[in-house]
Structure formats: structure tokens, C-alpha cells
C-alpha positions in Angstrom: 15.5 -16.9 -17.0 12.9 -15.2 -14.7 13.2 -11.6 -13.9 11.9 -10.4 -10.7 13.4 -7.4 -10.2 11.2 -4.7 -7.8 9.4 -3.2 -10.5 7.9 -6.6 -11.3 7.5 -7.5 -7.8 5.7 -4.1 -7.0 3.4 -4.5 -9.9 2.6 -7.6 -9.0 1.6 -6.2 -4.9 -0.1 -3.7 -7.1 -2.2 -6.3 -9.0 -2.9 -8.0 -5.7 -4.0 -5.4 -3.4 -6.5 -3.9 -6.1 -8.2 -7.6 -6.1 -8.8 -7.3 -2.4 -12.5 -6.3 -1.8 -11.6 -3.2 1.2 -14.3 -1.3 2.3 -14.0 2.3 3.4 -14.9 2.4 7.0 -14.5 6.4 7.5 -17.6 8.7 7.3 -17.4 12.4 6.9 -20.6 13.3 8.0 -20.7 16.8 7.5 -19.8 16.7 4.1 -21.4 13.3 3.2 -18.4 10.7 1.7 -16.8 8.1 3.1 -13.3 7.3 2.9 -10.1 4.8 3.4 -8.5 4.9 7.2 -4.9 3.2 7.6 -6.8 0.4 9.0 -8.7 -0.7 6.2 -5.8 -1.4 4.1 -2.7 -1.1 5.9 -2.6 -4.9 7.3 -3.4 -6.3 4.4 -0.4 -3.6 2.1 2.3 -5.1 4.8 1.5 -8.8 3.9 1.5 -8.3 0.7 4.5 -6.2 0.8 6.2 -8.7 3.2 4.9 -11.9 1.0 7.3 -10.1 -1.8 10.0 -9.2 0.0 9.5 -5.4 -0.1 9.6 -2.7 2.7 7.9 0.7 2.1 9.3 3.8 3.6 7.7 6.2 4.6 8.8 9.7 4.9 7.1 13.0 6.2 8.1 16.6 6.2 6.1 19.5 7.0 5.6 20.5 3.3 4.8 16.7 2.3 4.5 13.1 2.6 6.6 10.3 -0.2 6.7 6.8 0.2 9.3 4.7 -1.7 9.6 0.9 -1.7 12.7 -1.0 -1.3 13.5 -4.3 -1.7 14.7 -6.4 1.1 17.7 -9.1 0.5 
């Protein structure tokens, strides 16, 4: 008997997304690094996500941001 419960299915999104190749198409200029904007990664999070059955919520307060993951039925 398989398990699949949504630890397994998150680590397998987990697995997944860190094979994509994303590229990091912010520049800080002044201070000379790039990094990640929602739209280098975000699409390609949601199918995943969705391709498992999983919806992440987010949630943001004024003292902090938490996202938690839960499994659609």
C-alpha cells in the first residue's frame, strides 16, 4: 500500500521545482546581485502545486509573512 499523504506529496513538489532550471531576472543595481521576482517561479510553483493536488496559503500580517500548504480533496 502506497502512502501519499502531503508530506510525501510536498517533498516530491520540492524535488521537482529544485530540478527546474529558473533564472533570476531581478537586478539590484546599486548594490550589485540579482535576485528571484514572483514571476520567475511562481507559474511554474502553481503547476506543480496543482499537478499534486496541493493549494498554498498565503498569509501576511504587518509583523510577517507564513505560507502553509494544504491538501485539496
Amino acid at each position: 500500500m502506497e502512502v501519499n499523504n502531503i508530506y510525501i506529496k510536498l517533498m516530491d513538489v520540492r524535488i521537482k521545482f529544485n530540478k527546474l532550471d529558473i533564472k533570476k531576472s531581478g537586478q539590484n543595481k546599486f548594490a550589485n546581485f540579482k535576485y528571484f521576482e514572483l514571476a520567475d517561479f511562481l507559474p511554474q510553483a502553481t503547476e506543480l502545486l496543482q499537478e499534486a493536488k496541493l493549494c498554498p496559503i498565503v498569509t501576511f500580517t504587518n509583523d510577517y509573512a507564513m505560507e502553509r500548504n494544504q491538501q485539496k480533496r
